[in-house]
N, C-alpha and C positions, 0 to 999 in steps of 0.2 A: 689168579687172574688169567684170563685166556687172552691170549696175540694174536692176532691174525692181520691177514692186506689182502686186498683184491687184487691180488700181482696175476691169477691168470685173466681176469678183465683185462687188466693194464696191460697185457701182452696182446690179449687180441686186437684190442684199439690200435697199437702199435703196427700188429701185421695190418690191418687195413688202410691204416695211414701209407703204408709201403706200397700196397696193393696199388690203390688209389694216386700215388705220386706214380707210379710205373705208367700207366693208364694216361696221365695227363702227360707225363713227361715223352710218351710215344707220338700223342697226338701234337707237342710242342715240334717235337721234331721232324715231323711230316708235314707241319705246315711252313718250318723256316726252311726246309729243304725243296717246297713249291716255290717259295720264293727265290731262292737261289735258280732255281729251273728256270723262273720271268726271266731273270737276272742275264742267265747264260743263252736263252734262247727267246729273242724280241718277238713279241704276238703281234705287235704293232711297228710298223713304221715310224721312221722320224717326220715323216712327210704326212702323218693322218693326222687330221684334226681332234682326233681320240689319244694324241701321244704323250699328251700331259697327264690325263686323267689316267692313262696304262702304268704311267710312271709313276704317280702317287699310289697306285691300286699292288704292283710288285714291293715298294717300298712297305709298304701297311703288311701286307702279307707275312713279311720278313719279320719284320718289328713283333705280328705276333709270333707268329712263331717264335723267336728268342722270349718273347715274355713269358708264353707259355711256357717252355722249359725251367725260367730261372723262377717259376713258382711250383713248378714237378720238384727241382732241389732244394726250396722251402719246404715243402711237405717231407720231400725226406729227411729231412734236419730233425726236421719237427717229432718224426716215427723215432727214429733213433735215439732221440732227445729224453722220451718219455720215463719217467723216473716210477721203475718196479717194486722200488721200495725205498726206506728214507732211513741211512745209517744214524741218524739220533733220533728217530723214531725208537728204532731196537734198542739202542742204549737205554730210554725212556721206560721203555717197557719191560727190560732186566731191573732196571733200579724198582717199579711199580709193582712187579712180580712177588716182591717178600713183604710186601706192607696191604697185598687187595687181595681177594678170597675169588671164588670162581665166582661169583655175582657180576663181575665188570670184567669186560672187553675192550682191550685199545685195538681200534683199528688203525692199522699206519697207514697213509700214504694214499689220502682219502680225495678220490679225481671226481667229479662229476661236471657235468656242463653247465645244472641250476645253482653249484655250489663254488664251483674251480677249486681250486689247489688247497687242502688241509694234511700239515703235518702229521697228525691223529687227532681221535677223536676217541674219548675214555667214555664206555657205556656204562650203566651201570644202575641200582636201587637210586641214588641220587639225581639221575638224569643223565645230559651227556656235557660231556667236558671237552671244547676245543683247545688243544696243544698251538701255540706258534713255539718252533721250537727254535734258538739262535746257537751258531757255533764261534759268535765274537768272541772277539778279547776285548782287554783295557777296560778304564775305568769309564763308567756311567754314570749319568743322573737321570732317573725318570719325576718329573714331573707334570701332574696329568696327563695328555696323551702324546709331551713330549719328552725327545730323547735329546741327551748332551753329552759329550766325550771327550775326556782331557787328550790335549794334545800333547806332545814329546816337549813342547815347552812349556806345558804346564798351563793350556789355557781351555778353556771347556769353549767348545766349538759344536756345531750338527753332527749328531753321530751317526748320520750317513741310513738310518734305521728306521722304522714308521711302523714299530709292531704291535704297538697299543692301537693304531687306526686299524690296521691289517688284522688283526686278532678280532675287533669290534666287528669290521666290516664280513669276516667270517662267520660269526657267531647270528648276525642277522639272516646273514642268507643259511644257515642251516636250519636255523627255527623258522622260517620262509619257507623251506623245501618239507620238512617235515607237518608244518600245518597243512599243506596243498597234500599229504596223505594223512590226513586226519589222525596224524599226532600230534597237536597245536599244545598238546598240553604237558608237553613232553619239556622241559627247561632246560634251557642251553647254557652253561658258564663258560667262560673261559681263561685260560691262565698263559705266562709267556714264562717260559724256560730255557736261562743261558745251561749248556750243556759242561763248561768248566765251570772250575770254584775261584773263591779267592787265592791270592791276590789277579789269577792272569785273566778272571771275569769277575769286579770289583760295583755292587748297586748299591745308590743310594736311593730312596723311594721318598717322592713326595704328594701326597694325593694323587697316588696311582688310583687309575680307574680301574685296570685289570688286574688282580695276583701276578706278582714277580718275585720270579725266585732262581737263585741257581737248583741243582739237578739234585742234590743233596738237599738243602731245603724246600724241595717240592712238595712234599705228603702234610708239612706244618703248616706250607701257603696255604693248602688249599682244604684244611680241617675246618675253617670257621664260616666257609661259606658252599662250596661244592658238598662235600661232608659231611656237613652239617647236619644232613637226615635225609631219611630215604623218601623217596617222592613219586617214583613209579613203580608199577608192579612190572615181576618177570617178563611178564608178554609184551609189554611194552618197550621195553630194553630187549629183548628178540627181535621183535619187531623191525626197530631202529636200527642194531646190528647188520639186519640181514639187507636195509637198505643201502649202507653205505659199503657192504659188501661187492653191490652188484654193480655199483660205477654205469 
């Protein structure tokens, strides 16, 4: 099986993000420092009939100014935020490594704007496979697309988790992005993966909509339906690949 991430995309998007927060964050700063200049030296009198209007005009100046800035150090959050690759991603794909042939590709760490955030995405003869991947603990219950978790008293409460929605809601919009490039016929599954075993990541499954498995049971989840049989040809799992390469 081949690995791969688009981590120098994700690197350049990053430096532009920085670019771009620098850029706004300059002009944040030139504007709240006109302001401060209203501030320290009056364009108006107290005595003109314009000195109200002067006063809300330096005030407003100001105000942007500081907003602009404190959205230049949002974007830089955001640049440095950016995640170049997904440590149970690579886990995922050493475990997939000794059980898939060089026919399928996980790509990790799958960013696009028409798609957002995908842990991986396994290419391959059968189509493509979206990973949600989890590094909880404790015990579970999945039923249909909800989740439930015992508490330290021993009572099953919201397990804080929504990855049957989150997994669904990925899988749409990849088979969404993939038809608008005319490979609509390209099948998308999906599967969710706690990356511990029993007992410190404990499921029970009850009319799960999506395959669930710990990391060690992942190749048996997903034999009876991803697996199942091949469905595309080469060029089309190239194809695929090389889109969500490009981010």
């Amino acid at each position: 099986m081949q690995n791969t991430a688009p981590t120098k995309a994700l690197t350049r998007r990053a430096n532009r993000w920085k670019t771009l927060a620098f850029v706004v964050g300059s002009l944040g700063f030139f504007i709240a420092a006109l302001g401060v200049l209203l501030f320290a030296i009056p364009l108006a009198p107290p005595t003109s009939p314009n000195y109200g209007l002067y006063l809300l005009a330096r005030t407003s100046v100001l105000a942007l100014g500081i907003l602009t800035v404190l959205v230049a150090i949002g974007m830089m959050i955001r640049a440095f935020t950016f995640r170049t690759d997904n440590d149970l991603a690579q886990l995922t794909a050493r475990y997939l490594a000794t059980r898939l042939d060089a026919s399928y590709t996980l790509v990790r760490n799958v960013s696009h704007r028409e798609i957002g955030y995908i842990d991986a995405v396994l290419v391959g003869p059968p189509g493509a496979l979206v990973f949600r991947l989890l590094d909880d603990r404790g015990v579970f219950v999945n039923d249909g697309a909800n989740w439930v978790r015992r508490n330290k008293r021993g009572e099953w409460v919201p397990a804080g988790i929504d990855a049957t929605r989150e997994a669904m809601a990925d899988i749409h919009k990849l088979r969404a992005f993939l038809a608008k490039r005319n490979l609509g016929d390209v099948p998308v599954f999906g599967v969710i993966v706690f990356t511990h075993e029993p007992p410190a990541a404990h499921i029970t499954l009850k009319d799960s909509l999506i395959p669930v498995a710990n990391l060690s049971g992942l190749y048996a989840a997903i034999q009876n339906n991803y697996l199942a049989m091949g469905r595309i040809s080469p060029q089309q799992s190239a194809a695929v690949v090389r889109l969500l390469e490009q981010n």
